[in-house]
N, C-alpha and C positions, 0 to 999 in steps of 0.2 A: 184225403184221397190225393195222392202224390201222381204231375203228370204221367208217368211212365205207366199206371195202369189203365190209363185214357187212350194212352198213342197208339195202341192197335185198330180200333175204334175209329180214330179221327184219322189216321192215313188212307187207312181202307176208305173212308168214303173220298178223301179225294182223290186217292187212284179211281175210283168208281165213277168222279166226274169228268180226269183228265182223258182217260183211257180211251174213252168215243169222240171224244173232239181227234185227239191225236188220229186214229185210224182214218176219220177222214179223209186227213192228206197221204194217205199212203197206199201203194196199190194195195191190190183187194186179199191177193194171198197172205201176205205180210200181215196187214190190217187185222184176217181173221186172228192169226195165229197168236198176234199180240193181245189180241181181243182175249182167246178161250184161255192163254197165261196170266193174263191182269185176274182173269175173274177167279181163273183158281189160290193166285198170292191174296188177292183181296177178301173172296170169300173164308179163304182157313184163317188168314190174319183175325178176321171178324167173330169167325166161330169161337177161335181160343181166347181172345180176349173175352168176351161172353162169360166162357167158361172159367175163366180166372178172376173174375170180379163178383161171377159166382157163389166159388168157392170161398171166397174171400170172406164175404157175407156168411154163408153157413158156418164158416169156423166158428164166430163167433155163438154157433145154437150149444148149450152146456151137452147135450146131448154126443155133438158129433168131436165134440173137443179132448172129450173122455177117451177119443179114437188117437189120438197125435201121441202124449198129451200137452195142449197148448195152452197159454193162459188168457181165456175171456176179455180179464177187464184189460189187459195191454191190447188186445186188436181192436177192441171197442175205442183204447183211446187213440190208435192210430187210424182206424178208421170207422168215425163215428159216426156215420150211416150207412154202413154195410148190409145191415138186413133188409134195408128199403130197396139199398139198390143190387144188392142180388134178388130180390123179389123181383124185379125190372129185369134184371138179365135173363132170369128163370122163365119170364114170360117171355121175350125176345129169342130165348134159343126154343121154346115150345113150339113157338108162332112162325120159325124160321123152319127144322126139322120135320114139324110135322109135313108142313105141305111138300117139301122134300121128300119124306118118303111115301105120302102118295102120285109125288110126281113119278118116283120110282118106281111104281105098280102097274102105273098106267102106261109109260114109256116101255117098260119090262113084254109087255102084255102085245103091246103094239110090234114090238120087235120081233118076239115069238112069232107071232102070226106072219110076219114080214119073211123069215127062216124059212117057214114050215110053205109059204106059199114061191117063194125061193126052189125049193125041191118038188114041187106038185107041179109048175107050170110050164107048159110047153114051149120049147125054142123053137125060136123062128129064124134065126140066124146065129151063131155067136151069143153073145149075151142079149142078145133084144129077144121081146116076146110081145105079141102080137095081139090085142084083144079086143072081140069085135063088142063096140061101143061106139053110139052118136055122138056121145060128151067126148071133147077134145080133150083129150090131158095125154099128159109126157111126165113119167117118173121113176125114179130109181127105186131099188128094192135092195136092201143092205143085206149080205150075205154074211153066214156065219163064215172064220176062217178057212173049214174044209169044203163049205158053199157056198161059190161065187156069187156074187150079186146081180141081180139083173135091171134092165131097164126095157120097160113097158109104156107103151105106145097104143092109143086109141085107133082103131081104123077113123074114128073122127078126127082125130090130131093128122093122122096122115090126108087127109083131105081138105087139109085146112091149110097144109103147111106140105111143102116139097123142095126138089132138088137142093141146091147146099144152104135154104133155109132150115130145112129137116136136119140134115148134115149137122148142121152147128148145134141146131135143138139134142141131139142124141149125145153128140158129142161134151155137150153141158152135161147131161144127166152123165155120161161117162164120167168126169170129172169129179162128179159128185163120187161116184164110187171109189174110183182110183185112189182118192184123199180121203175116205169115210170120213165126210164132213158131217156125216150123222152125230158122229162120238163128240165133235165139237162142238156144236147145238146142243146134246144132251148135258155138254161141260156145263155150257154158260148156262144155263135152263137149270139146272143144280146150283149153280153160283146166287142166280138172281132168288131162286126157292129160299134160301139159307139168309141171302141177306139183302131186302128190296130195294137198297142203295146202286145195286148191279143192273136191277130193273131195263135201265135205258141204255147200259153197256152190252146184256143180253140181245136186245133189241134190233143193235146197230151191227153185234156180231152176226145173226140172220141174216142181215145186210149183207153184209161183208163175205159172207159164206156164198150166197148167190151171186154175188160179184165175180169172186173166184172165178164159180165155173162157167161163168160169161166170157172173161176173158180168154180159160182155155178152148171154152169152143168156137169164140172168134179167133184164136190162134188156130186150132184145126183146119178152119177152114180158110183162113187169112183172110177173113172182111167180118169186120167189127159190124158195117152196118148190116151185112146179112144175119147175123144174130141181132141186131136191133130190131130189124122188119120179122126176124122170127117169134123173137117175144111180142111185140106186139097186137101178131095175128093169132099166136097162140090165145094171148090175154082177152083181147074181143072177142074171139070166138068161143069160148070157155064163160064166159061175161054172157054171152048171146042166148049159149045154151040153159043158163041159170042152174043154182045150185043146188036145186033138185030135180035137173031132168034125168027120168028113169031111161033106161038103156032101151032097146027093144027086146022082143021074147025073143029072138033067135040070139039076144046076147050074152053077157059072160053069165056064168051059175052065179050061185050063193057063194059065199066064202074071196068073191073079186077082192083082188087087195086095194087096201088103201094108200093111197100115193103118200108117203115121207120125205121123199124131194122132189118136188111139183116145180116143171120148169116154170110156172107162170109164179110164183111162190114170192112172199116179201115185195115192196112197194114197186113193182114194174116200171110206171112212168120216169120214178127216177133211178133205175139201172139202165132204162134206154137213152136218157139223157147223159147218162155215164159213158156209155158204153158210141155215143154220136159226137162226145166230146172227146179231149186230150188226157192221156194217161197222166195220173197224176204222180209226182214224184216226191220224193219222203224228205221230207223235212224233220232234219237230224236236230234239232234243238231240241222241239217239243219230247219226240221221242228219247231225246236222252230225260226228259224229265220223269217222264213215265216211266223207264227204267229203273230210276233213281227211287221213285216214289214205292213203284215194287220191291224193291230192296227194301228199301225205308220199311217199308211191312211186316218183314219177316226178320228183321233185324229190332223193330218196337217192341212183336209180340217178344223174342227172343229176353231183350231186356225187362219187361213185363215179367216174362214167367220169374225172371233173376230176382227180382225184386222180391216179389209173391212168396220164394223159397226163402229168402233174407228174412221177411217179416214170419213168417211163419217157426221161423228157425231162432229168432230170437224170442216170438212168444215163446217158446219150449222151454230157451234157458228161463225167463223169467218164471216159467209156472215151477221149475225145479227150482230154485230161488224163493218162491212163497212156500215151496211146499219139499222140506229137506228128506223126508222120508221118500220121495215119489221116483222112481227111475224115468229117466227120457231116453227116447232108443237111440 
C-alpha cells in the first residue's frame, strides 16, 4: 500500500484538527466561512479516498475483475491486503453515509416545516412576527428563495429583553437570515456525518456562526455590550422558564415553529465573554497553513485517484499479457 493512497485520509484529518484552532483567532465571519470550506475539502477529500481504497480491494474479487478486465494476482501482489482493507473502508463509508442521509431527512423535514410556517404566519412588522408565548425565545425562520424569512419573538422575549437590547437581539437573528447561516451549519453537520474527524470542527463552526451574527448586531446597534447584557438576559430567562414550560391556552396553536436560530443558541457564556472582550485579529500564519493543508487535500486525493488509474491500467496489460486471446478496452 503505496503512501499516495493514504494521503487523502491523513491530510483531511489534519485539516480537521488545524481548522478550529485556526478559526479561533480570527473574527467570527471569516472563521465561519473557513470553517463550512475546510469541512467540505476535508470531508470529499475523505469520502474519495474511502472510495478508492475501496475499490481497490474489490478489484481484486475474480468476480468484479471479469468487468475491467484486470489481472487478480498483479493487484493482489501490489497490494496485498486489499480485501481487508476495503472491508474497512466499506464499513467507514456505511457508517459515514448512512447517518448522513438520515441527517438529510431530518434537516429536510425541519426546513419544510420552517417554509411552509414561513407563508402561514402573521406580520407584525416587516419581517418580525410576533408570538404570544411565556417562554422567552428569539429566532429566525429561513425562507425559501421566493419566501423571505422571518424572525420571531416571544411576547416573553420582549418582556425580558427591550430598547437597543431587543434592537441588537432582532438584529442577530437578522443576520442570521441575511447570511443563511442555516445552509452553513447544514454544510458542517454533513461534513462531520460523512467523516467524525470533523466532529469538533463542526462544533466550533456553530460557534463561529453565532459569533457572526453577534457582532453584526453589535455593529447595528454600535455597543457590543448591549448585545452582551442581551444575551445574557435572553439566556437566564429562557434557563428560568425550563425547557418544557408550556405556553399558556391563550397561546400559539399546534403547528408553533421550531426555532433553527435561537439567539440564546451554542455556548453563550463564552460568546459574552467574546463579545466584552477585544476583537480578535487574524493571524496570517496559521491561516496560511490551513490553506495550504486544504489544498494539500484535493491535490492528495487528486494524485490518489492517478495512482489507482495507473495501477489498474497496468493490471489490464498484465492480464492481456497472461491471457493473449483476451481484448482490454
Amino acid at each position: 500500500m503505496g503512501p499516495s493512497f493514504l494521503a487523502p485520509l491523513v491530510v483531511s484529518g489534519a485539516l480537521a484538527l488545524a481548522a478550529p484552532r485556526t478559526a479561533r483567532s480570527m473574527p467570527p465571519a471569516a472563521a465561519a466561512r473557513l470553517l463550512a470550506a475546510s469541512a467540505l475539502v476535508a470531508a470529499t477529500s475523505w469520502l474519495g479516498g474511502l472510495c478508492l481504497l475501496a475499490f481497490t480491494g474489490l478489484g481484486q474479487l475474480r468476480a468484479v475483475a471479469k468487468a475491467g478486465p484486470w489481472s487478480v494476482w498483479y493487484l493482489h501482489s501490489q497490494e496485498p491486503f486489499g480485501l481487508l482493507l476495503s472491508a474497512l473502508c466499506g464499513l467507514a463509508l456505511a457508517g459515514g453515509l448512512g447517518p448522513a442521509v438520515l441527517l438529510g431527512w431530518r434537516r429536510g423535514r425541519v426546513l419544510l416545516r420552517a417554509w411552509r410556517r414561513c407563508r402561514a404566519l402573521p406580520r407584525s412588522g416587516g419581517d418580525l412576527t410576533v408570538v404570544a408565548d411565556r417562554v422567552p425565545e428569539a429566532f429566525a425562520l429561513p425562507g425559501l428563495p421566493g419566501t423571505p424569512g422571518r424572525v420571531v419573538v416571544s411576547t416573553g422575549m420582549l418582556r425580558t429583553v427591550s430598547g437597543t437590547e431587543l434592537a441588537a437581539l432582532l438584529a442577530h437573528e437578522r443576520a442570521h437570515l441575511r447570511h443563511r447561516h442555516h445552509l452553513y451549519l447544514l454544510l458542517m453537520q454533513f461534513s462531520a456525518a460523512v467523516c467524525p474527524l470533523l466532529r469538533p470542527l463542526a462544533h466550533e463552526g456553530g460557534y463561529a456562526v453565532e459569533r457572526w451574527a453577534d457582532e453584526e448586531g453589535a455593529r447595528e446597534v454600535g455597543d457590543r455590550t448591549a448585545m452582551a447584557r442581551a444575551l445574557g438576559r435572553a439566556a437566564l430567562a429562557r434557563k428560568a422558564a425550563g425547557p418544557g414550560a408550556e405556553p399558556p391556552a391563550a397561546g400559539p396553536p399546534r403547528g408553533r415553529p421550531q426555532p433553527l436560530l435561537p439567539a440564546t443558541g451554542g455556548p453563550v457564556p463564552r460568546r459574552i465573554r467574546a463579545l466584552l472582550g477585544p476583537a480578535p485579529a487574524v493571524r496570517r500564519a496559521p491561516l496560511a497553513a490551513v490553506l495550504l493543508l486544504a489544498a494539500a487535500c484535493w491535490a492528495s486525493l487528486g494524485i490518489a485517484a492517478g495512482s489507482t488509474h495507473d495501477l489498474f491500467h497496468t493490471a489490464g496489460q498484465v492480464y492481456v499479457q497472461r491471457h493473449p486471446t483476451a481484448r482490454h478496452g
